[in-house]
TIFI-193634 format. One record per residue: residue in three letters; x, y, z of N, C-alpha, C in turn. Coordinates in nm, 4 decimals, always signed. Atoms other than C-alpha are relative to their C-alpha. Example, Ala and Ser with C-alpha at 12.3 -4.5 7.8 and 13.67 -1.06 7.14 Angstrom:
2
{resn ALA	nx +0.0890	ny -0.1190	nz +0.0000	cax +1.2300	cay -0.4500	caz +0.7800	cx +0.0900	cy +0.1200	cz +0.0000}
{resn SER	nx -0.0820	ny -0.1190	nz -0.0060	cax +1.3670	cay -0.1060	caz +0.7140	cx -0.0770	cy +0.1090	cz +0.0730}
This chain:
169
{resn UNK	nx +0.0849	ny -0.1171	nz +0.0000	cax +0.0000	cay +0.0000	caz +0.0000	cx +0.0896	cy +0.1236	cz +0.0000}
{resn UNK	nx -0.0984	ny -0.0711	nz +0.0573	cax +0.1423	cay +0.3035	caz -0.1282	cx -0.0455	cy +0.1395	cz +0.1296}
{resn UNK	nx +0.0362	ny -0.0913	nz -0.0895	cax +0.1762	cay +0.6151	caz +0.1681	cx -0.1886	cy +0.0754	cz -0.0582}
{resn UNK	nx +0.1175	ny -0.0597	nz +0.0048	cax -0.1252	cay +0.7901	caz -0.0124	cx -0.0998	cy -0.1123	cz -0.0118}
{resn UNK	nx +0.0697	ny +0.1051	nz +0.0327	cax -0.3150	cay +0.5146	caz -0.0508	cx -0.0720	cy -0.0449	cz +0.1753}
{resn UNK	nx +0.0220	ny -0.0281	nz -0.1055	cax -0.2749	cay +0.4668	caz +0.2934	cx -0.0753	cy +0.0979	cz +0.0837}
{resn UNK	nx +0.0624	ny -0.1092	nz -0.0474	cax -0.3518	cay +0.8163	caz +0.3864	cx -0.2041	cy +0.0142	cz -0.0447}
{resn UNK	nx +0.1218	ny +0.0113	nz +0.0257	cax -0.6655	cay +0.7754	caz +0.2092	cx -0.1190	cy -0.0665	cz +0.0594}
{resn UNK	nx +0.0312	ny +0.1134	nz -0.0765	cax -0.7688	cay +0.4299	caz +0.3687	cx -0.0735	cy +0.0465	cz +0.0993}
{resn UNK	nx -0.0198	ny -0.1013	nz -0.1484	cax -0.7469	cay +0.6032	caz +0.7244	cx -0.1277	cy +0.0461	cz -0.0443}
{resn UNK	nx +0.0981	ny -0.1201	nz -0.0160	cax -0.9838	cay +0.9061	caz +0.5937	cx -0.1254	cy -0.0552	cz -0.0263}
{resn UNK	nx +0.0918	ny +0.0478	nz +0.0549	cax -1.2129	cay +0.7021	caz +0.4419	cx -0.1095	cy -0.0563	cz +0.1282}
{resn UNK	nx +0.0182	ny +0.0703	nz -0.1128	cax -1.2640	cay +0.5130	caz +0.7698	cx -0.0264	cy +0.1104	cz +0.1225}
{resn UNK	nx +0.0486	ny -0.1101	nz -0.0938	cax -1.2645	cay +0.8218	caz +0.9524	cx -0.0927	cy +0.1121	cz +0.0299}
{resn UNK	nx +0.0963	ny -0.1012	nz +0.0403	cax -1.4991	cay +1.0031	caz +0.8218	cx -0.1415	cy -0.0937	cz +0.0261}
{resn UNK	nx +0.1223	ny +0.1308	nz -0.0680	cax -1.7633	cay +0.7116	caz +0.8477	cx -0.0245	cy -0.0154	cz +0.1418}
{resn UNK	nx +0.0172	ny +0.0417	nz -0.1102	cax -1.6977	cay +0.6465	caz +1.1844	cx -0.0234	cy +0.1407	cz +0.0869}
{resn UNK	nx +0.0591	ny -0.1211	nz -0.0968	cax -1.7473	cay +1.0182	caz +1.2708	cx -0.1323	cy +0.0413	cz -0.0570}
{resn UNK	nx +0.1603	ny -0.0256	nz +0.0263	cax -2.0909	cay +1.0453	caz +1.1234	cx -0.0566	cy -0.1150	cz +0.0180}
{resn UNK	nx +0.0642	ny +0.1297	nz -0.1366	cax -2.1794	cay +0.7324	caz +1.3325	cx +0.0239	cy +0.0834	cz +0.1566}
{resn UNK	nx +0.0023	ny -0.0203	nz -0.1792	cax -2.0758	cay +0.9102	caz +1.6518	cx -0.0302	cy +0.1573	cz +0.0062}
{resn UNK	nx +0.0410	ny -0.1647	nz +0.0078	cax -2.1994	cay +1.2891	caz +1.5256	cx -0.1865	cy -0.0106	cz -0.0037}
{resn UNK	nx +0.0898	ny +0.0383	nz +0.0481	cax -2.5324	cay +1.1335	caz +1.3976	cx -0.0705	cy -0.1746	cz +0.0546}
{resn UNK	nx -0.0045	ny +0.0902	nz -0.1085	cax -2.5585	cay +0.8273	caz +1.6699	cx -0.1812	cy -0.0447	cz -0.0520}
{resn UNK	nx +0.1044	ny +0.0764	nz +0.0850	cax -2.8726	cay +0.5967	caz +1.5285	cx -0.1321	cy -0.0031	cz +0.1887}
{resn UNK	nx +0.0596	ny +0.0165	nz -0.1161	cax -3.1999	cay +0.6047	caz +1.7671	cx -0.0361	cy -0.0855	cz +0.0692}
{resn UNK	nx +0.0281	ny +0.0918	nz -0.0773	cax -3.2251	cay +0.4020	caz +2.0302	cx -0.1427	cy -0.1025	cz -0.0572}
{resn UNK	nx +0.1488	ny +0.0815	nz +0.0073	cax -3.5396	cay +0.1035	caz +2.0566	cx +0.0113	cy -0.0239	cz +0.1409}
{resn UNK	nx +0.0426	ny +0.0328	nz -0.1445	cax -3.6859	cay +0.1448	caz +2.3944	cx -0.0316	cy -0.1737	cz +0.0235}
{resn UNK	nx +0.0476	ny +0.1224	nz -0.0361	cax -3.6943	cay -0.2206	caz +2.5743	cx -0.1233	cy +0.0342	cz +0.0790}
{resn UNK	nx +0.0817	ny +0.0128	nz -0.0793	cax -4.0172	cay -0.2897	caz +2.7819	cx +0.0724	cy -0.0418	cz +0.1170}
{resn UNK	nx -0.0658	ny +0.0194	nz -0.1098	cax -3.8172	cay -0.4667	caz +3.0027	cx +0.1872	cy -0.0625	cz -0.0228}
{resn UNK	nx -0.1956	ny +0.0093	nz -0.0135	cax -3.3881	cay -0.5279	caz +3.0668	cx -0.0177	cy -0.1772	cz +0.0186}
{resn UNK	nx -0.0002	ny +0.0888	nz +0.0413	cax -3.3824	cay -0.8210	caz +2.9236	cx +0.1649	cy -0.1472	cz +0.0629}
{resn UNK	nx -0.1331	ny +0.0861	nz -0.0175	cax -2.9890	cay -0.8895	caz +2.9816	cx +0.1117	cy +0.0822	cz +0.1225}
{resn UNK	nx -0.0617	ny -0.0259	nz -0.1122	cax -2.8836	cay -0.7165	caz +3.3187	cx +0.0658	cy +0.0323	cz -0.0310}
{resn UNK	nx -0.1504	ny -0.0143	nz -0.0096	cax -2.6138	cay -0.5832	caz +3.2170	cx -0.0747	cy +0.1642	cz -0.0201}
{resn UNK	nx +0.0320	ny -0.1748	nz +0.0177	cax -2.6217	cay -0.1794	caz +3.2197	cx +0.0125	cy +0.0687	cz -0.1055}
{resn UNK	nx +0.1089	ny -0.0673	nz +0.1829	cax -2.7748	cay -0.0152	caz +2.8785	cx +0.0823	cy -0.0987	cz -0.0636}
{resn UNK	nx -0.0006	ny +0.0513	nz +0.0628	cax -2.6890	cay -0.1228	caz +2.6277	cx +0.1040	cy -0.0023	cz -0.1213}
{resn UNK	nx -0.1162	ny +0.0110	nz +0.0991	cax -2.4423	cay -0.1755	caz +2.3028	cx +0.0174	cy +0.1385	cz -0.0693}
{resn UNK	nx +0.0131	ny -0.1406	nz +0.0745	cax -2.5866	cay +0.1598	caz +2.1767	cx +0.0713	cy +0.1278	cz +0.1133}
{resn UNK	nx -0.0505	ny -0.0777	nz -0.0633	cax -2.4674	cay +0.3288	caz +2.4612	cx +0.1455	cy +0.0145	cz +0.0132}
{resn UNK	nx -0.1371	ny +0.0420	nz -0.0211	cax -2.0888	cay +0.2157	caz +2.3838	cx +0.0772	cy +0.1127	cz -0.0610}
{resn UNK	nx -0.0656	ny -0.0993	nz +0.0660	cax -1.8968	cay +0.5331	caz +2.2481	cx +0.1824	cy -0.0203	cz +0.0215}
{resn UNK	nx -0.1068	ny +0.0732	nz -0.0742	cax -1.5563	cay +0.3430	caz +2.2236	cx +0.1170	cy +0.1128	cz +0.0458}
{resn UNK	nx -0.0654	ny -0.0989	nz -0.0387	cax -1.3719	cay +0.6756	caz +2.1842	cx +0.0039	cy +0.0912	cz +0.1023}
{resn UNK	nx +0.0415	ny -0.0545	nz -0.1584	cax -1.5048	cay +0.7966	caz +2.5132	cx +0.1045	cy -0.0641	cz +0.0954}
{resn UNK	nx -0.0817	ny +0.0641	nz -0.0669	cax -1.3248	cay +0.5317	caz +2.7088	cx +0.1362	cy -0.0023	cz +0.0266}
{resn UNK	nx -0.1182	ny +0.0038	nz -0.0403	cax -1.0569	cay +0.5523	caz +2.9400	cx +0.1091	cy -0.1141	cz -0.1122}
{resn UNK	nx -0.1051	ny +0.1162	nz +0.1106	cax -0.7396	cay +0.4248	caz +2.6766	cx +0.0922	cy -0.0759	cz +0.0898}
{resn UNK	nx -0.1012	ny +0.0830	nz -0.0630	cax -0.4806	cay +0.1747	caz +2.7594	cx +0.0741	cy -0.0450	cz -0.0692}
{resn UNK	nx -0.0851	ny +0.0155	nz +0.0827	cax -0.1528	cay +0.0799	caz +2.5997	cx -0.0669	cy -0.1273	cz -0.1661}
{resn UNK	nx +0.0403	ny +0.1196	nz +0.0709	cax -0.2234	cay -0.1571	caz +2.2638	cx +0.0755	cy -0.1270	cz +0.0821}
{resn UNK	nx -0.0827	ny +0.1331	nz -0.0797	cax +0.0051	cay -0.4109	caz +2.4516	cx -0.0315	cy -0.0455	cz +0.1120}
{resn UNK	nx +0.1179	ny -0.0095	nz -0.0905	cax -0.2711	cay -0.4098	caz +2.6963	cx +0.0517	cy -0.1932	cz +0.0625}
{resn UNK	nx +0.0032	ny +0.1478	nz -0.0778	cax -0.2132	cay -0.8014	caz +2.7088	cx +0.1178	cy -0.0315	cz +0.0355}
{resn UNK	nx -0.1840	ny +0.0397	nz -0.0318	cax +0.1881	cay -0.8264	caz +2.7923	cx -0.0218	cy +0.0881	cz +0.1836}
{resn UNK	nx +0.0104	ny -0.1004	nz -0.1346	cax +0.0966	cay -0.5851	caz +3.1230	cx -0.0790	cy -0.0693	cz +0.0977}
{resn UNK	nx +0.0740	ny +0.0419	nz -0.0858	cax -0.0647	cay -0.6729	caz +3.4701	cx -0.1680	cy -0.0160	cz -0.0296}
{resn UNK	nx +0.1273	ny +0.0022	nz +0.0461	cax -0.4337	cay -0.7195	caz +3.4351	cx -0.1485	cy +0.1012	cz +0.1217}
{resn UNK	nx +0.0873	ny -0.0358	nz -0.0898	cax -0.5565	cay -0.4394	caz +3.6697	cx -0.1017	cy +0.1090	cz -0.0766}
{resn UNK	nx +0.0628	ny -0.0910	nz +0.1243	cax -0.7209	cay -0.2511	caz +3.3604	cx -0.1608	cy -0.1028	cz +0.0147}
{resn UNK	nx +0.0718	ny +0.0907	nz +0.0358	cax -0.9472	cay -0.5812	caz +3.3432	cx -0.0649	cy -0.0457	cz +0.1137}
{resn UNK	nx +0.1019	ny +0.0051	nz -0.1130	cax -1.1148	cay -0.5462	caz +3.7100	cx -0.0967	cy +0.0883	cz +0.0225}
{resn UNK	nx +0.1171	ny -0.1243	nz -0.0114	cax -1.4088	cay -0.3903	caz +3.7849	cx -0.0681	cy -0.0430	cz +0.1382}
{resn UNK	nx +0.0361	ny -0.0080	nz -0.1488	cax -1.4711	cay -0.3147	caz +4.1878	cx +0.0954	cy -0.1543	cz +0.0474}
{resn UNK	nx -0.0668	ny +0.0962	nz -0.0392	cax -1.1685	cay -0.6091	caz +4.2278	cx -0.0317	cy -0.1443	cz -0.0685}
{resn UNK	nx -0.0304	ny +0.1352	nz +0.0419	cax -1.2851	cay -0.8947	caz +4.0236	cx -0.0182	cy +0.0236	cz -0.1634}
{resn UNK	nx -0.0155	ny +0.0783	nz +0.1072	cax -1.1992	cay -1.0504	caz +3.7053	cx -0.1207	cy +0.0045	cz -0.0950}
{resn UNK	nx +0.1503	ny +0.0098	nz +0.0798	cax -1.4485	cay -0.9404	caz +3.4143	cx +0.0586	cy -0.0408	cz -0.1279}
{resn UNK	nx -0.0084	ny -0.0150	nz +0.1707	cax -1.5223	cay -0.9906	caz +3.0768	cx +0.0055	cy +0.1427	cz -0.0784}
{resn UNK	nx -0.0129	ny -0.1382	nz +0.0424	cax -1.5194	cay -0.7082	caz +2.8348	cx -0.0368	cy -0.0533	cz -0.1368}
{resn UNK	nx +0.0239	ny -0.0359	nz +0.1439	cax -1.6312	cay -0.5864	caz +2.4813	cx +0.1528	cy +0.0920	cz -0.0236}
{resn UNK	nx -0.1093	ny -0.0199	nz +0.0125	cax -1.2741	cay -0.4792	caz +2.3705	cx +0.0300	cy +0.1300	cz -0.1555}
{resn UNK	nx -0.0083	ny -0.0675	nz +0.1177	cax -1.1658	cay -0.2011	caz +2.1313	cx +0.1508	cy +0.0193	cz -0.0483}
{resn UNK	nx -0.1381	ny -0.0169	nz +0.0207	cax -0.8613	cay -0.1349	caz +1.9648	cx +0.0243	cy +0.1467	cz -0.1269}
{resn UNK	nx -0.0299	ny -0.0897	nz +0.0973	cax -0.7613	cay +0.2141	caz +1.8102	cx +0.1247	cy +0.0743	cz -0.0398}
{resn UNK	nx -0.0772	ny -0.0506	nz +0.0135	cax -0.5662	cay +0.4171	caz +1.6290	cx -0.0415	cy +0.1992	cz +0.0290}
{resn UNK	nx +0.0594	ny -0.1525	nz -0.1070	cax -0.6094	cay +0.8026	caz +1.8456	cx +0.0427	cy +0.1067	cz -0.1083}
{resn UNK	nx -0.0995	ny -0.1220	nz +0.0141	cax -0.3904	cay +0.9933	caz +1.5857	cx -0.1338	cy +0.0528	cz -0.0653}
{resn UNK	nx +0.1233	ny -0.0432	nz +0.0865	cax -0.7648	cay +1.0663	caz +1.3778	cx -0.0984	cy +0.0084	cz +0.0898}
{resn UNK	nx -0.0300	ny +0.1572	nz -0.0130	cax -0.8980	cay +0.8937	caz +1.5753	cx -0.0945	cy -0.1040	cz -0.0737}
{resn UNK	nx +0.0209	ny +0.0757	nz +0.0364	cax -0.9987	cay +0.5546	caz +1.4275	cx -0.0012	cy -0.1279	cz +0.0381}
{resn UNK	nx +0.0155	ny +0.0786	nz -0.0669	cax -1.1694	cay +0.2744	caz +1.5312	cx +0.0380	cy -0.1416	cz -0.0526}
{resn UNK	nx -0.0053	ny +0.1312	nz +0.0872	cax -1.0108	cay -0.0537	caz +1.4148	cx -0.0098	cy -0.1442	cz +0.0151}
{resn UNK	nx +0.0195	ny +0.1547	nz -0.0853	cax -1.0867	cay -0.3707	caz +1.6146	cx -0.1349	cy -0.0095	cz +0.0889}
{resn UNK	nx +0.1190	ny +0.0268	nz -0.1000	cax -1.3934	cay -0.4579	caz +1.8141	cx -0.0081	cy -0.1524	cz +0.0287}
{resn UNK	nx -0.0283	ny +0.1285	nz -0.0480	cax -1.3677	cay -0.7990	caz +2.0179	cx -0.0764	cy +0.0192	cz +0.1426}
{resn UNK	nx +0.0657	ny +0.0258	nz -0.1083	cax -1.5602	cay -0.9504	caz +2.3113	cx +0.1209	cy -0.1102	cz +0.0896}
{resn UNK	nx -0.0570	ny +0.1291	nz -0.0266	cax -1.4537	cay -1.2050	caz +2.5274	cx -0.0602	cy -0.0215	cz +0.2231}
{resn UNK	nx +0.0311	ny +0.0223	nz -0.1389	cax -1.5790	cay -1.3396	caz +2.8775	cx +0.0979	cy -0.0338	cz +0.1379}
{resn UNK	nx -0.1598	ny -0.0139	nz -0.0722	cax -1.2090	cay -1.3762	caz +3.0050	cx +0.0201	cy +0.0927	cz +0.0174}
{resn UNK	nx -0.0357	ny -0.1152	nz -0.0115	cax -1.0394	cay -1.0915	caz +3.0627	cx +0.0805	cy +0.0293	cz -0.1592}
{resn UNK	nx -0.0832	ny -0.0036	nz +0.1224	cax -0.8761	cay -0.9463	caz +2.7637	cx +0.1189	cy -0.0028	cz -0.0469}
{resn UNK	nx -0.1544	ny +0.0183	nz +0.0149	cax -0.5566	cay -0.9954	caz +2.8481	cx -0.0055	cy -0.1508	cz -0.0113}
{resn UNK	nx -0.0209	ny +0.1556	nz -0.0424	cax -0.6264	cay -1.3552	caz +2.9139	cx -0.0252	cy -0.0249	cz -0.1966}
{resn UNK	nx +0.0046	ny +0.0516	nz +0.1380	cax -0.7727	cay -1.3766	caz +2.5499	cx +0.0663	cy +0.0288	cz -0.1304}
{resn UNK	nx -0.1522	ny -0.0558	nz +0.1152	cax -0.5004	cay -1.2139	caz +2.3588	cx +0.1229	cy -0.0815	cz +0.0314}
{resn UNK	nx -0.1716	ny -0.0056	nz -0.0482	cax -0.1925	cay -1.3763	caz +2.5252	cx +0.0194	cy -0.1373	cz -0.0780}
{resn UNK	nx -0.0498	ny +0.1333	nz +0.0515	cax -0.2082	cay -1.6681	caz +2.2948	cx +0.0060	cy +0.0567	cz -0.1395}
{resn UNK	nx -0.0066	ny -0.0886	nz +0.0885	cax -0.2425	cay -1.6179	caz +1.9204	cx -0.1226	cy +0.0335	cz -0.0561}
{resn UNK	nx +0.1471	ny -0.0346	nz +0.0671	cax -0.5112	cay -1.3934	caz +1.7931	cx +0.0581	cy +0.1181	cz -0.1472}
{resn UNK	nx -0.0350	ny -0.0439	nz +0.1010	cax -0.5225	cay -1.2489	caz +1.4167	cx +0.0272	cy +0.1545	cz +0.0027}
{resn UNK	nx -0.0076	ny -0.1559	nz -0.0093	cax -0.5588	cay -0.8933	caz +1.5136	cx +0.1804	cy +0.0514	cz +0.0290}
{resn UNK	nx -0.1548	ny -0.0197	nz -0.0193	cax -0.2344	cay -0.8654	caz +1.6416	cx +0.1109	cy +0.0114	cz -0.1119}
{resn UNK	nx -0.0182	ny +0.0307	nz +0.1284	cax -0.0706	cay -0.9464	caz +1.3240	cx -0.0131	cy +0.1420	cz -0.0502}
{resn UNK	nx +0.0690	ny -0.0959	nz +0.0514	cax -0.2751	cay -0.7012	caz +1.1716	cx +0.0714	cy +0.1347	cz +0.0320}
{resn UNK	nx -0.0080	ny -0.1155	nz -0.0641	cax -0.2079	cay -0.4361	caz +1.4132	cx +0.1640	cy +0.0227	cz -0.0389}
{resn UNK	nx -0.1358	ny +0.0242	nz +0.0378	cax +0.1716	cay -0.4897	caz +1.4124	cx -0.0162	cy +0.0497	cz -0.1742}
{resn UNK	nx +0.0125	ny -0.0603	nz +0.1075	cax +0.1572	cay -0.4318	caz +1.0305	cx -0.0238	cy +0.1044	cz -0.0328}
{resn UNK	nx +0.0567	ny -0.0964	nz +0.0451	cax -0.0378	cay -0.1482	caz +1.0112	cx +0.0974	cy +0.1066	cz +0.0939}
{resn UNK	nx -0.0456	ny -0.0946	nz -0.0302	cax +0.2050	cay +0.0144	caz +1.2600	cx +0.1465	cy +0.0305	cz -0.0973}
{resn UNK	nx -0.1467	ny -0.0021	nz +0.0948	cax +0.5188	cay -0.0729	caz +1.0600	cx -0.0647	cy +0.0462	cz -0.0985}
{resn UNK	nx +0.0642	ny -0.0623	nz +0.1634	cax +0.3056	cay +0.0650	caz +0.7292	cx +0.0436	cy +0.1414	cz +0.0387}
{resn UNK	nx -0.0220	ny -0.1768	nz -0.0868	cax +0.2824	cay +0.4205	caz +0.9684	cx +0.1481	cy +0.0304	cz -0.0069}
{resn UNK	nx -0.1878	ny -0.0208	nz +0.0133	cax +0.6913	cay +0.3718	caz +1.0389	cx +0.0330	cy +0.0360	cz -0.1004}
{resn UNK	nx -0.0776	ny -0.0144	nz +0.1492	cax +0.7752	cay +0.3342	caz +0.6750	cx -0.0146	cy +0.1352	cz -0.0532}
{resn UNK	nx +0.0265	ny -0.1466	nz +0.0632	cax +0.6023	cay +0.6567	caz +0.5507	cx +0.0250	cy +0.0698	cz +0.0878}
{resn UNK	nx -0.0339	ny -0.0835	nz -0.0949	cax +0.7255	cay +0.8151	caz +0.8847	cx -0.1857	cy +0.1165	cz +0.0530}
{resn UNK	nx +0.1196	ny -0.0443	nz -0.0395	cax +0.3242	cay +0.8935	caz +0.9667	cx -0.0247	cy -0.0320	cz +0.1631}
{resn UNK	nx +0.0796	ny +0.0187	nz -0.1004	cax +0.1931	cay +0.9430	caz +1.2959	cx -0.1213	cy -0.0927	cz +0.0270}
{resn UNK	nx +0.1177	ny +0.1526	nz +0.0088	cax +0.0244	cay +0.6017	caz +1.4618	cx +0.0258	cy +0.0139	cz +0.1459}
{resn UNK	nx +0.0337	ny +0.0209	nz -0.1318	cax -0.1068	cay +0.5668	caz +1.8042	cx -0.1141	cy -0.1242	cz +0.0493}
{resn UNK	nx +0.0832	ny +0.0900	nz -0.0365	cax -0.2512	cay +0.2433	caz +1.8669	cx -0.0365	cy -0.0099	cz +0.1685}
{resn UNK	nx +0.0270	ny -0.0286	nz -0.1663	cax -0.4332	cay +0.2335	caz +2.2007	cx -0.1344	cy -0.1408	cz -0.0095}
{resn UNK	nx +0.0995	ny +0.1005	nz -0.0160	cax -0.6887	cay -0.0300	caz +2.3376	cx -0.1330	cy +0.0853	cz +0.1025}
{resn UNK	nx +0.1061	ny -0.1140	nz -0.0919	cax -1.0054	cay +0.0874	caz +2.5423	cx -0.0903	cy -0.1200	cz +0.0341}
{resn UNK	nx +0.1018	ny +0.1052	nz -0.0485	cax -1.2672	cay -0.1743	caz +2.7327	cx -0.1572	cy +0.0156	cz +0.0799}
{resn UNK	nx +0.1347	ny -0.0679	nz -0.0648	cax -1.6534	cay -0.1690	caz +2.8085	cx -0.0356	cy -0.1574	cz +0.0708}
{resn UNK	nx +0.0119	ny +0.1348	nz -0.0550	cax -1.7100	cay -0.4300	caz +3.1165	cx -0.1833	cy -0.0061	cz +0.0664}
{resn UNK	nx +0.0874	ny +0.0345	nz -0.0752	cax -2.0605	cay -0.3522	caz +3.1558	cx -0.0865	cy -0.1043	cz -0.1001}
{resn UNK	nx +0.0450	ny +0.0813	nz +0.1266	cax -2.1591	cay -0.6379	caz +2.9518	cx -0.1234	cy -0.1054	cz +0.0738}
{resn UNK	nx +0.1174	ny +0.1393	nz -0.0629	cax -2.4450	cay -0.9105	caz +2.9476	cx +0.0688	cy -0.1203	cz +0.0298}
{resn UNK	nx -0.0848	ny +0.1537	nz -0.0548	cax -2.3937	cay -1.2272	caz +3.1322	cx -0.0249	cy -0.0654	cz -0.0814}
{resn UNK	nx +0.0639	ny +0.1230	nz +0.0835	cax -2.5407	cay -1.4251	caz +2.8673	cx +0.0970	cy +0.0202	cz -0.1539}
{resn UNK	nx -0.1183	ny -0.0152	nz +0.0929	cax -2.2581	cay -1.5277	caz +2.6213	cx -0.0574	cy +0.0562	cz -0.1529}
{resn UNK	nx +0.0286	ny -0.0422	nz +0.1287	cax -2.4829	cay -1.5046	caz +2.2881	cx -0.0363	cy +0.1533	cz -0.0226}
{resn UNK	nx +0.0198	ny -0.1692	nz -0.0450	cax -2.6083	cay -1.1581	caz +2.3930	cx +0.1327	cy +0.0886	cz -0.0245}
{resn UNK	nx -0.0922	ny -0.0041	nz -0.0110	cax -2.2515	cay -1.0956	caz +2.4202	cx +0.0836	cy +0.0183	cz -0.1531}
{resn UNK	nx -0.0755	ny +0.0220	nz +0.1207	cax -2.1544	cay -1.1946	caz +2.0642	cx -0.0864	cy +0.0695	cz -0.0826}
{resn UNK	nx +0.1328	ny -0.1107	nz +0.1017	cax -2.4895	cay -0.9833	caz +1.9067	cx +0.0967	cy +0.0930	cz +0.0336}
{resn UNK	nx -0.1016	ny -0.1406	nz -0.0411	cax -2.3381	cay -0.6940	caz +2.1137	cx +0.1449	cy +0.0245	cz -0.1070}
{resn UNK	nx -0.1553	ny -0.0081	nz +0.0312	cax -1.9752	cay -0.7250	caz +1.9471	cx -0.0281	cy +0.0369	cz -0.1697}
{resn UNK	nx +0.0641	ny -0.0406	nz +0.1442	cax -2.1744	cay -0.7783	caz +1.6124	cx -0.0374	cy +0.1330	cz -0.0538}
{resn UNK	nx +0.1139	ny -0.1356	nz +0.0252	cax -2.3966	cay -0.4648	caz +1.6293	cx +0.1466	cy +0.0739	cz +0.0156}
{resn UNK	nx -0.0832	ny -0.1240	nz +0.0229	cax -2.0875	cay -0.2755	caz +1.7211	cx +0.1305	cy +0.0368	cz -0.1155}
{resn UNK	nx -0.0776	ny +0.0053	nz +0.0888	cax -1.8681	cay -0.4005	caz +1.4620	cx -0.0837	cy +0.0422	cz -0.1663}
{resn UNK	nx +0.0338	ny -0.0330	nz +0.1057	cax -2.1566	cay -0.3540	caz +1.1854	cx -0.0353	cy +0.1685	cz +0.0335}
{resn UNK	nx +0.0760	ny -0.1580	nz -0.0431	cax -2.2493	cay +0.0211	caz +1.3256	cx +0.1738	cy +0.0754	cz -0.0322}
{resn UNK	nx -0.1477	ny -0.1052	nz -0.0445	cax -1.8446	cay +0.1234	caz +1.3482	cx +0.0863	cy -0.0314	cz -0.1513}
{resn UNK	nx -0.0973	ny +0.0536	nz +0.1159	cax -1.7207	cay -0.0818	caz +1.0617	cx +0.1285	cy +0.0050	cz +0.0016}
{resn UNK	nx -0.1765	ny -0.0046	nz -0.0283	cax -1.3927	cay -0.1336	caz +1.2177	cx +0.0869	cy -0.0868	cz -0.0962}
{resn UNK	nx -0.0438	ny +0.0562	nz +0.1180	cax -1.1660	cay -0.2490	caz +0.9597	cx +0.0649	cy -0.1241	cz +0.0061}
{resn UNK	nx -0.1012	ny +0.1311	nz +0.0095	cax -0.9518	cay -0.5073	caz +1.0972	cx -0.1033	cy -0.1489	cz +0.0247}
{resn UNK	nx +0.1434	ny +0.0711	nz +0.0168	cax -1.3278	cay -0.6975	caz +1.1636	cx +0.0013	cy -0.1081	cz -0.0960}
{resn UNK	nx +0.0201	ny +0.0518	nz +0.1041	cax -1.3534	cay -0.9468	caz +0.9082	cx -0.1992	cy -0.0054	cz -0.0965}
{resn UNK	nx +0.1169	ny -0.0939	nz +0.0339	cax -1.6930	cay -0.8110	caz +0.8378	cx -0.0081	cy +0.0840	cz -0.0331}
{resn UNK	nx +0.0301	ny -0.1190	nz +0.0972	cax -1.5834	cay -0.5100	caz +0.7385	cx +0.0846	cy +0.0056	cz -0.1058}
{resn UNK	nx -0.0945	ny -0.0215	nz +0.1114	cax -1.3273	cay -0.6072	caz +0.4986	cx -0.1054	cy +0.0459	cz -0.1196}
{resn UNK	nx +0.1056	ny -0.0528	nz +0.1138	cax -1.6040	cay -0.5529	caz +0.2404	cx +0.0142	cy +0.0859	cz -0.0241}
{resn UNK	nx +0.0117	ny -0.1439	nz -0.0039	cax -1.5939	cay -0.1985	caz +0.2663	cx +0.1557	cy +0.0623	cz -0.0377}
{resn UNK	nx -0.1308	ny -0.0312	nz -0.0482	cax -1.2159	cay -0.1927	caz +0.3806	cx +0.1381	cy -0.0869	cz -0.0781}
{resn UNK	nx -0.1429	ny +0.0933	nz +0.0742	cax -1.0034	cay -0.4990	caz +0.1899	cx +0.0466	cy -0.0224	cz +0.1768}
{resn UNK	nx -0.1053	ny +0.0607	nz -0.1435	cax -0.7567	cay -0.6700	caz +0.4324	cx +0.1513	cy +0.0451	cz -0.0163}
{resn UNK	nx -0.1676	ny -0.0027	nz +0.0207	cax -0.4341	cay -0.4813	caz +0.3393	cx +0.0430	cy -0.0537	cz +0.1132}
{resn UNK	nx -0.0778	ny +0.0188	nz -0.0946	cax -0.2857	cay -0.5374	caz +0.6893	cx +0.0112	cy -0.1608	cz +0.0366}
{resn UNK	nx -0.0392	ny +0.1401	nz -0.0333	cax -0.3453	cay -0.9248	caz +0.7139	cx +0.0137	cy -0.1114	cz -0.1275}
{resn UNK	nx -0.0452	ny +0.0790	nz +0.1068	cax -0.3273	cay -1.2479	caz +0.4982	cx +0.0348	cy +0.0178	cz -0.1412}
């Protein structure tokens, strides 16, 4: 991928994902809270969230407690320099626990920072986590869905459609 090509990529992606969070889609009132967990997927604004290194999973895991114990999380992964949202992942482990083996994103990510190096572009990968999630695992995997088709994060394999896969296979 050629620096402008690149540069383009990025804007393309950034511009989408800020008329998703300028222009935020209207809620559907529940009758009743179906999945205990506190609101809901629509309420997730990942760029809101306290950030945390991308290397989030090589570090202690006190990012990944909430009031002292061990949660799950809906997981984000960005790049801040636009900013740009490029990963969305769940997992009922902690997220360090479910990264520390091998997962494709990584890969990915790694690539896309060495792409930034080469053209000497500004890249800030950062991670960010929402633990107020439903206990109920399939609930769990809608959630990750809805936020990956609403954000169209690229490294997704759902949104390659939109996006291609320069950064992996």
């Amino acid at each position: 991928m050629s620096r402008e090509a690149l540069i383009a990529w990025k804007q393309s992606i950034f511009k989408y994902q800020q008329q998703i969070r300028n222009n935020p889609t209207p809620q559907q009132n529940q009758l009743f809270n179906l999945n205990n967990a506190s609101g809901s997927f629509q309420d997730i604004d990942p760029f809101s969230l306290k950030l945390h290194t991308s290397l989030f999973y090589r570090m202690p895991e006190p990012q990944n407690l909430v009031d002292g114990i061990d949660t799950g999380c809906i997981y984000f992964i960005i790049d801040n320099t636009l900013p740009v949202l490029l990963y969305v992942g769940e997992t009922k482990l902690t997220a360090t626990k479910r990264w520390k083996g091998t997962h494709y994103a990584k890969q990915y990510i790694l690539n896309y920072i060495e792409l930034h190096r080469k053209y000497k572009l500004d890249v800030a990968v950062v991670s960010a986590f929402w633990h107020k999630i439903p206990p109920d695992k399939k609930m769990l995997l809608n959630w990750e869905k809805e936020l990956i088709v609403k954000w169209r994060s690229p490294f997704n394999k759902e949104s390659w459609q939109f996006y291609g896969q320069p950064f992996g296979k």
